[in-house]
C-alpha positions in Angstrom: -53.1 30.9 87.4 -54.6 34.2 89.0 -56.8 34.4 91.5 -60.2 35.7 91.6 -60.2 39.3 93.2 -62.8 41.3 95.2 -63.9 44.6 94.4 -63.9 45.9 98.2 -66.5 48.6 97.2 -69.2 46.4 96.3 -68.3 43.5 97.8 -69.0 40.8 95.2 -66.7 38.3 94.1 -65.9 38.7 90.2 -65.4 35.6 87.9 -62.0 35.2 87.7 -60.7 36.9 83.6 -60.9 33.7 80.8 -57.1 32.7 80.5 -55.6 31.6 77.4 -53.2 29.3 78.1 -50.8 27.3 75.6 -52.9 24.1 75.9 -55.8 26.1 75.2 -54.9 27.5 72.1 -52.8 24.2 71.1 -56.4 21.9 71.6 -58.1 25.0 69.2 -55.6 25.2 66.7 -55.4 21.2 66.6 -59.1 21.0 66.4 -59.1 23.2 63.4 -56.0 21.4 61.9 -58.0 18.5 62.1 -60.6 20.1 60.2 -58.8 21.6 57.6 -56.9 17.7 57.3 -59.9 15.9 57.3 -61.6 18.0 54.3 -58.1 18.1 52.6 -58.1 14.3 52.9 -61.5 14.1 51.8 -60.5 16.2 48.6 -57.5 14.3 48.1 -59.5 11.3 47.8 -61.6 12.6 45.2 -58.4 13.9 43.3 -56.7 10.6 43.3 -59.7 9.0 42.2 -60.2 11.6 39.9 -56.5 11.2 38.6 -57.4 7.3 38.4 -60.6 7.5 36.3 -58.7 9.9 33.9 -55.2 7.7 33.8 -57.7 4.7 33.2 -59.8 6.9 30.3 -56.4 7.5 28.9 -54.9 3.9 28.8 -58.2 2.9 27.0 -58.4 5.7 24.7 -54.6 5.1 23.8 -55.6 1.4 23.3 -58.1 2.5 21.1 -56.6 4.8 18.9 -53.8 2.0 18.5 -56.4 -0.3 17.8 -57.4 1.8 15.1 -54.0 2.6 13.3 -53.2 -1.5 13.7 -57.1 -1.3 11.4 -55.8 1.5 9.1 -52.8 0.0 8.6 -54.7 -3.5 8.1 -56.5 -1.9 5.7 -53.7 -0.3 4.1 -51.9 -3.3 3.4 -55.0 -5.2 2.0 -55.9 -2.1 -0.3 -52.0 -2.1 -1.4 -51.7 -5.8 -2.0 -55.7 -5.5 -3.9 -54.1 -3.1 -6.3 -50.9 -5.0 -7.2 -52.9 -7.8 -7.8 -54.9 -5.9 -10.0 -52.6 -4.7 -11.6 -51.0 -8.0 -12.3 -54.3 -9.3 -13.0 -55.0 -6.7 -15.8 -51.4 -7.1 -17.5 -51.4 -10.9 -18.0 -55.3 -10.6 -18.9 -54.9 -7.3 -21.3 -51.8 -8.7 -22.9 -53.4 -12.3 -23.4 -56.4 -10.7 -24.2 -55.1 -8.2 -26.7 -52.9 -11.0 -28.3 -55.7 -13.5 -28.7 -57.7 -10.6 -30.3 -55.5 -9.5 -32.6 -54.7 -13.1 -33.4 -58.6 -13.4 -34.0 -58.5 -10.0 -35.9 -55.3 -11.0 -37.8 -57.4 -14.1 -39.5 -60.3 -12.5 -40.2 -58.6 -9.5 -41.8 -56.0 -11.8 -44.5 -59.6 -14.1 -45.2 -61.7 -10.4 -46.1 -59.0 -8.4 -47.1 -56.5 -11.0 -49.0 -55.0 -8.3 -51.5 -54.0 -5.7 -48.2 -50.6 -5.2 -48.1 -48.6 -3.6 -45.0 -48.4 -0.4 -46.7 -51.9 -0.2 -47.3 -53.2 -1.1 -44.0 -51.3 2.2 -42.9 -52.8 4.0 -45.5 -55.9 2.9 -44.1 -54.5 4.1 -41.0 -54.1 7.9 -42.4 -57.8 7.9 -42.7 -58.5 6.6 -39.4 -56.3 9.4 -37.6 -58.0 11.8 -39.9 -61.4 10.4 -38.3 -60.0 10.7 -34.8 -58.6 14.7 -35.7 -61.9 15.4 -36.2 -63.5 14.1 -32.9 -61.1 15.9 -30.9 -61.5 19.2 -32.6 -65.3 18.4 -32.1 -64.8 17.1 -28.7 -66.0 14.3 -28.9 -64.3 11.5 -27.3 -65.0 7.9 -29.5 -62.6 5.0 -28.3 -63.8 2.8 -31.3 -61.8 5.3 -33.4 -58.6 4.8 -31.8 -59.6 0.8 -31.4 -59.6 1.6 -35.9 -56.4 2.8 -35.8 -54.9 0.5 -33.7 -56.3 -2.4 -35.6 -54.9 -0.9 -38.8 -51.5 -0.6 -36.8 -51.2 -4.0 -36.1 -52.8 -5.2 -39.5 -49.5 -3.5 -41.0 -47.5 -5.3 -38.4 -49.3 -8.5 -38.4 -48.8 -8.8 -42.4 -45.5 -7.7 -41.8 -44.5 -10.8 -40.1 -44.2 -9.2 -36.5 -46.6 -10.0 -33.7 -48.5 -8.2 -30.7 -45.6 -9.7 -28.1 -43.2 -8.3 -30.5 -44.8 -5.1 -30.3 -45.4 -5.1 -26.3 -41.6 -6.2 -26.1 -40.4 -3.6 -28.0 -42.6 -1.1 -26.2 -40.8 -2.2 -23.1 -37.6 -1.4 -24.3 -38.1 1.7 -27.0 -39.7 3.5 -23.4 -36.5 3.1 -22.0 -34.8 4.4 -24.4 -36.9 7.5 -24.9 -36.4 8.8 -21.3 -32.9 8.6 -21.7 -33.1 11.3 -24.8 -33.3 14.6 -25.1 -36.2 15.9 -26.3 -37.3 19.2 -29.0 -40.8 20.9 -29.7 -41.2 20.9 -33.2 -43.8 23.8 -34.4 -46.5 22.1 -34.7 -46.2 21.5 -31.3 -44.9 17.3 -31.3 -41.7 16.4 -30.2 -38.7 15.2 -31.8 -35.6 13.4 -30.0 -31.9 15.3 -30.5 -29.8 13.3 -32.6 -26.5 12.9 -31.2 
């Protein structure tokens, strides 16, 4: 340390200079390390709870969304299984249905008309296309039309000796068939299969 010095002219003692000594700046810089550790400690804090509220937001977010798909695909399943039961449903009851119609229909028809032959029913037929030719050049769209034809289709077959199970069967396995053929446009813009 250095000692305090008199100026001989004037003869007063001057304060001895401020000294910076190693423990001096070491206290200050510590001080101010302490500082700057503190508030980084502070925001640190913050951060990690920050980083905890979002991890948390994120777990129940992820639970939620997976709650949703397991709904979705819930739903899914249900709507699946709803239309093959449907579907189902609607076969066995159209097919029973249409059979115990045209059984029904089949009665009336050889009571009323008892002289109709198979031949003439599709004669009958003809006429009924010629009706539904009409409506479509018209536009208009008339289901009891083709409900006409299709009774005179299965009058023919019906006094023919074959029945709508027959028919349905043979549906079945004459659209089998067809895919595997090969196929022409005729002019008139039908189709005809290629004879082998």
């Amino acid at each position: 340390m250095s000692k305090p010095f008199k100026n001989l002219s004037i003869g007063v003692v001057q304060p001895e200079p401020y000294e910076l000594t190693d423990q001096k700046v070491s206290a200050s810089a510590l001080v101010r390390i302490a500082d700057a550790v503190e508030s980084m400690s502070s925001n640190y804090v913050q951060m990690q709870r920050d980083l905890d509220y979002y991890k948390k937001a994120n777990r129940d977010q992820q639970k939620t969304l997976e709650s949703r798909d397991n709904v979705i695909r819930s739903l899914k399943g249900v709507v699946t299984r709803l239309k093959n039961q449907r579907m189902k449903q609607s076969t066995r009851i159209g097919t029973k249905h249409l059979a115990d119609m045209e059984t029904e229909r089949l009665a009336w028809s050889l009571k009323t008309f008892a002289d109709a032959t198979p031949i003439s029913s599709l004669r009958k037929l003809e006429s009924e296309i010629a009706e539904i030719e009409k409506n479509i050049e018209g536009g208009i769209k008339d289901p009891e039309e083709y409900a006409d034809a299709m009774m005179c289709l299965l009058d023919s077959a019906g006094r023919d000796g074959i029945t709508v199970a027959e028919i349905l069967s043979a549906f079945e396995i004459k659209l089998d068939k067809n895919k595997l053929r090969k196929w022409r446009k005729n002019p008139d813009d039908s189709y005809s299969h290629v004879k082998d």
